[in-house]
C-alpha positions in Angstrom: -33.6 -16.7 26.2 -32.4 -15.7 29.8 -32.5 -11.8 30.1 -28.6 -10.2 30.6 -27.8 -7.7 33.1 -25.3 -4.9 32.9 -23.5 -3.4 35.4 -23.5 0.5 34.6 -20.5 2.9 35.8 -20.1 6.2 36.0 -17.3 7.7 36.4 -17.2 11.2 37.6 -15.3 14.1 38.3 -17.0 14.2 42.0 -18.1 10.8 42.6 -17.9 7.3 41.2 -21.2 5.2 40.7 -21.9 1.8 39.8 -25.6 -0.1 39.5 -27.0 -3.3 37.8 -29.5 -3.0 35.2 -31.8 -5.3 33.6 -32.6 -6.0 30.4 -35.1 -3.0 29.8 -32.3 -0.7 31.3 -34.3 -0.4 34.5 -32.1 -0.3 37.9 -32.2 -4.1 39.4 -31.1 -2.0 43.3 -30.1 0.9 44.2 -26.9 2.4 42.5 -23.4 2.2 45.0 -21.9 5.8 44.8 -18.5 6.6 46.4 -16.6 10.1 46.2 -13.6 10.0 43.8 -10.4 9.9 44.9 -8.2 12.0 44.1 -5.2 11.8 42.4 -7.0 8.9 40.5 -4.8 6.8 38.6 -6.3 3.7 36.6 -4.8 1.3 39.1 -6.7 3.7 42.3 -9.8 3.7 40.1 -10.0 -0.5 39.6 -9.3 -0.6 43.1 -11.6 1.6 44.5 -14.5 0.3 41.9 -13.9 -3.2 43.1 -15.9 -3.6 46.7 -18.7 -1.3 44.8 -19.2 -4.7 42.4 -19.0 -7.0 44.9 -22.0 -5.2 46.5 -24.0 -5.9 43.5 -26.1 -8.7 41.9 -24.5 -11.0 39.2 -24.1 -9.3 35.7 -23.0 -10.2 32.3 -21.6 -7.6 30.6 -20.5 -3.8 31.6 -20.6 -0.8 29.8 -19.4 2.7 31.6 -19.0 6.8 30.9 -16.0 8.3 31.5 -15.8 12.4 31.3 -12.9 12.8 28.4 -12.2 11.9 25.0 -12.8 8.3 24.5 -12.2 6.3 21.2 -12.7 2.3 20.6 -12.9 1.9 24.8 -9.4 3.7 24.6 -9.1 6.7 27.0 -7.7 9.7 25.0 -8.0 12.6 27.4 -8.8 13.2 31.0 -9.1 16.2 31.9 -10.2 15.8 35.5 -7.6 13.0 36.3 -4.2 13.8 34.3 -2.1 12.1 32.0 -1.9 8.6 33.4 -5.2 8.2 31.5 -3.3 8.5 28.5 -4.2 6.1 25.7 -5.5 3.9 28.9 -7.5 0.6 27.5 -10.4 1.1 30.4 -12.5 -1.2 28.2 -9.7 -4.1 28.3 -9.1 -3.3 31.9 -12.3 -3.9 33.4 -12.8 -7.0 31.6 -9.9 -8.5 32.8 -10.8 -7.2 36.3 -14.2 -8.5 35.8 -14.1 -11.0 33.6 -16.9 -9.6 31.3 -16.8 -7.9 28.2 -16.9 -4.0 28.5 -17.9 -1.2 26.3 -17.0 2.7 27.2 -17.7 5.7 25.7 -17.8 9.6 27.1 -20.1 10.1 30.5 -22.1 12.5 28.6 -23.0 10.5 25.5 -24.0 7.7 28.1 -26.4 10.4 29.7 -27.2 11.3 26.3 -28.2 7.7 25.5 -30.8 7.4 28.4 -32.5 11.1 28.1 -32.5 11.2 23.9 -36.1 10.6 21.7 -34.3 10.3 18.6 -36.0 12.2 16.7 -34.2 15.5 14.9 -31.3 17.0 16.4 -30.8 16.7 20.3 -28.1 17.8 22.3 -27.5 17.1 26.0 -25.5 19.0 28.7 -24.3 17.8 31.4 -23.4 20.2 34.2 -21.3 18.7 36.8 -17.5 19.1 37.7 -17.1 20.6 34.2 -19.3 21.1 31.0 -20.0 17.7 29.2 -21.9 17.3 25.8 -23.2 15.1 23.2 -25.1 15.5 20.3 -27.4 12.9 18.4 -29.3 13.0 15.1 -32.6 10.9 15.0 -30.8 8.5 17.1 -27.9 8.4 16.3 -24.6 9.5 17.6 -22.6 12.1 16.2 -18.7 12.3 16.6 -17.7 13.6 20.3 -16.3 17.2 20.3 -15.3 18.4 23.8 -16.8 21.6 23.4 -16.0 22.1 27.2 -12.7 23.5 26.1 -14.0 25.9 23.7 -12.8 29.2 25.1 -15.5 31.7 26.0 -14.3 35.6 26.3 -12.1 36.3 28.7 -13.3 33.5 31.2 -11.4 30.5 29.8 -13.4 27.7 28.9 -16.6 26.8 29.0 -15.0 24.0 32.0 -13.8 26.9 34.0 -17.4 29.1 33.1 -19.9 26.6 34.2 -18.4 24.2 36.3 -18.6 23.1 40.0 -15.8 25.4 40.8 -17.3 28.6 39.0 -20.9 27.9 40.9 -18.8 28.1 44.0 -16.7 30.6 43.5 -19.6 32.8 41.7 -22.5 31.7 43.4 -25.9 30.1 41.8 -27.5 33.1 40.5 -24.6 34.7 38.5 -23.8 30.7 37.6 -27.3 30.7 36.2 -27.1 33.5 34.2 -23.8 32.1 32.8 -25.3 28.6 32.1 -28.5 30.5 30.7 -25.5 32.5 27.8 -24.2 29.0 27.4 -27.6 27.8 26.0 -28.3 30.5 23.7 -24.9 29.9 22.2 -24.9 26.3 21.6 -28.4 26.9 20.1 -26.9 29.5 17.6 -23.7 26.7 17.1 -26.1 23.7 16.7 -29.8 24.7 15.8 -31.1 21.7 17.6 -34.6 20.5 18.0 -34.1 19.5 21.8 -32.4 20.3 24.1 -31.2 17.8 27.3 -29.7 19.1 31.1 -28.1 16.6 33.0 -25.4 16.1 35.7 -25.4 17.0 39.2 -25.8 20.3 39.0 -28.8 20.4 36.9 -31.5 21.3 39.5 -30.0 23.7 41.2 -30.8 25.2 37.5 -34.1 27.5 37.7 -36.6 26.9 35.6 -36.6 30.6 33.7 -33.2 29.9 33.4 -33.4 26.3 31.7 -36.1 27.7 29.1 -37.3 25.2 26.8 -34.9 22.4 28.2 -36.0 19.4 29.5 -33.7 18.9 32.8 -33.3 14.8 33.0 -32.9 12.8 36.2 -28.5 11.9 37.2 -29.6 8.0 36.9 -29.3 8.5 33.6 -26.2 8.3 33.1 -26.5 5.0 34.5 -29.5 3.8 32.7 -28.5 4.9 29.4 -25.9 2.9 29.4 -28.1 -0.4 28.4 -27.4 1.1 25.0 -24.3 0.4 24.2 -25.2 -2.9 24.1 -28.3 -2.5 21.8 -26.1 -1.4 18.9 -26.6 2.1 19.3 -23.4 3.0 21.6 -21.6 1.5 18.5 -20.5 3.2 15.8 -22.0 1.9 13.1 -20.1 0.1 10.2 -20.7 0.9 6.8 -23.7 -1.7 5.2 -21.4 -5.2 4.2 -20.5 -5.2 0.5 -23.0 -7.9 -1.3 -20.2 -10.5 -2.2 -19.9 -10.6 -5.9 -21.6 -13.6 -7.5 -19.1 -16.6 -8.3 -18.6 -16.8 -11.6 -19.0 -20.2 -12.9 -15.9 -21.7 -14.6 -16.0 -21.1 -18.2 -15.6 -24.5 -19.9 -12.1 -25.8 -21.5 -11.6 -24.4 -24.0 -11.4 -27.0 -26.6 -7.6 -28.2 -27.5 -6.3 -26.4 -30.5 -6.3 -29.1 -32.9 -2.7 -30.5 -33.4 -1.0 -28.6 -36.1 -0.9 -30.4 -39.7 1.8 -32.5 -40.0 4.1 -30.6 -42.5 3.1 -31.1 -46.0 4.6 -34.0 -47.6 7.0 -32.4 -50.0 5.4 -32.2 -53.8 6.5 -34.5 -56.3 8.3 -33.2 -58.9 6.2 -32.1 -61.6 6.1 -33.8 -64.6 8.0 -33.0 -67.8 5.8 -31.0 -69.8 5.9 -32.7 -73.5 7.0 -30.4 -76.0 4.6 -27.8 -76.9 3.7 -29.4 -80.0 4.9 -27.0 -83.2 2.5 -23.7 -83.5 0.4 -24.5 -86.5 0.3 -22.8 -89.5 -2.7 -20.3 -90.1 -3.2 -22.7 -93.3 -3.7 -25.8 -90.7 -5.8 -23.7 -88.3 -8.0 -23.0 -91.1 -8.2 -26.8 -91.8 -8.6 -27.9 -88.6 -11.7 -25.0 -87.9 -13.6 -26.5 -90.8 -13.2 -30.3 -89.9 -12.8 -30.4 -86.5 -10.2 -32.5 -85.1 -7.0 -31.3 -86.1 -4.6 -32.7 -88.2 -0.7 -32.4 -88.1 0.0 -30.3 -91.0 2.4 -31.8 -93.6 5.8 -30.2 -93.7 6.9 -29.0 -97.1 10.1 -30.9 -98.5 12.6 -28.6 -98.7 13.6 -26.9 -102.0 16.5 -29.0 -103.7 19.6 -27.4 -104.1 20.3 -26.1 -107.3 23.4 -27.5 -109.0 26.4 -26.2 -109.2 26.8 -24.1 -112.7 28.9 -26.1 -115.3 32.0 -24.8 -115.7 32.7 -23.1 -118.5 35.0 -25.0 -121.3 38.4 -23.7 -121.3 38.9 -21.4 -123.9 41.4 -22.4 -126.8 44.6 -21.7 -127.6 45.1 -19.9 -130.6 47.0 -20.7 -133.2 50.6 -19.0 -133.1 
């Protein structure tokens, strides 16, 4: 399988960057690096990043950190360039610019990707134009906050306590001791197991100063951005549902069997015959002792009795 290349961009509050990497994430030449322009619209930034690509080798995809709130390769917030960044597609922009398909997420997180372990809780800083963070758990990306707007005291936010502007105007050792106060914070915030320092500032940092950090080369926020095509840029999709086994079809149901034809109507019932005549308790008696019963013999009826003679007239006596 032929090995893809990448081209990496980073996009910076002080200068833009592009470079080619190679399958490993290793830099195929030496990154291109312009200053940013200022005001930088979208268009000013596609056209300014367009000779940087043409100075490069062939690539096949592109992935690129931009300093702001970043969701789905949709630009929420830019603090650095203003609101003509607002709800920006950069990820559909620079494929149609470059005809390749593009992943972006925040500059910090891409930094975050090339300087991680994943193991335990590690949070990166990046310490450039502003404050930029990112904070993994064995491996894995965690939501972006921009804690660079978190206000601290009476200084503003932590943008306006350690940025470029605040080592300038403050000068590196008070800047150091600020960035030292901004460690011990996030470590009482976070409890992390490692701690990251990135960005261009990060070795003007002294060592006393960094403590136990581990200050990572600028490249990185190149390099690291091989990862979001390894899966791990991604956010990660809950596991597919298992589909649910088809159930097979039950089988038909037999037919209900046809209903009875209505009942042929009953015949009439026959006549009963005449209950023959109750027997007399004289038959009954005959007919226990011989068996078979026979019709008992009616009794003629008693003959009238006749009519009293009349009696004789009686006679006349003689006058």
């Amino acid at each position: 399988m032929t090995e893809k290349h990448t081209l990496a961009i980073d996009i910076g509050g002080t200068g833009l960057k592009a470079a080619v990497l190679d399958g490993k994430g290793n830099l195929v030449v030496d990154r291109v690096r312009v200053p940013t322009p200022y005001p930088l619209t979208p268009q000013i930034f596609l056209d300014t990043l367009a000779p940087m690509v043409a100075a490069l080798p062939p690539f096949d995809r592109i992935s690129a950190g931009f300093p702001g709130f970043v969701r789905d390769g949709v630009i929420i917030t830019a603090p650095h360039f203003g609101d003509s960044w607002s709800k920006f597609p950069l990820a559909d922009a620079l494929t149609k610019k470059f005809g390749k398909p593009a992943r972006v997420i925040n500059d910090a997180e891409v930094q975050g990707f090339g300087a991680m372990q994943g193991k335990g809780v590690e949070l990166v800083l990046t310490l450039g134009t502003g404050l930029g963070t990112a904070l993994f758990r064995n491996g894995e990306l965690m939501p972006h906050m921009e804690f660079a707007h978190f206000p601290i005291r009476e200084k503003g936010e932590f943008n306006d306590y350690v940025g470029n502007a605040a080592l300038k105007k403050v000068g590196l050792k008070k800047w150091s001791h600020r960035v030292e106060k901004t460690i011990k914070l996030f470590f009482e915030l976070i409890r992390y197991d490692h701690l990251y320092i990135g960005g261009g500032n990060a070795s003007k940092l002294p060592p006393e100063q960094a403590g136990d950090a581990k200050i990572v080369a600028n490249e990185m926020g190149l390099t690291g951005g091989i990862r979001l095509w390894d899966g791990a840029g991604q956010a990660k999709a809950p596991p597919a549902k298992k589909a649910a086994p088809v159930k097979k079809a039950a089988p038909p149901k037999n037919a209900a069997p046809a209903r009875k034809a209505a009942t042929p109507a009953k015949a009439a019932a026959p006549v009963k015959k005449a209950a023959p005549a109750q027997k007399t308790a004289l038959a009954r008696k005959a007919s226990a002792g011989n068996g078979a019963a026979k019709p008992a013999a009616k009794k003629p009826a008693p003959a009238r009795k006749a009519a009293a003679p009349k009696k004789p007239a009686a006679a006349a006596k003689p006058v």
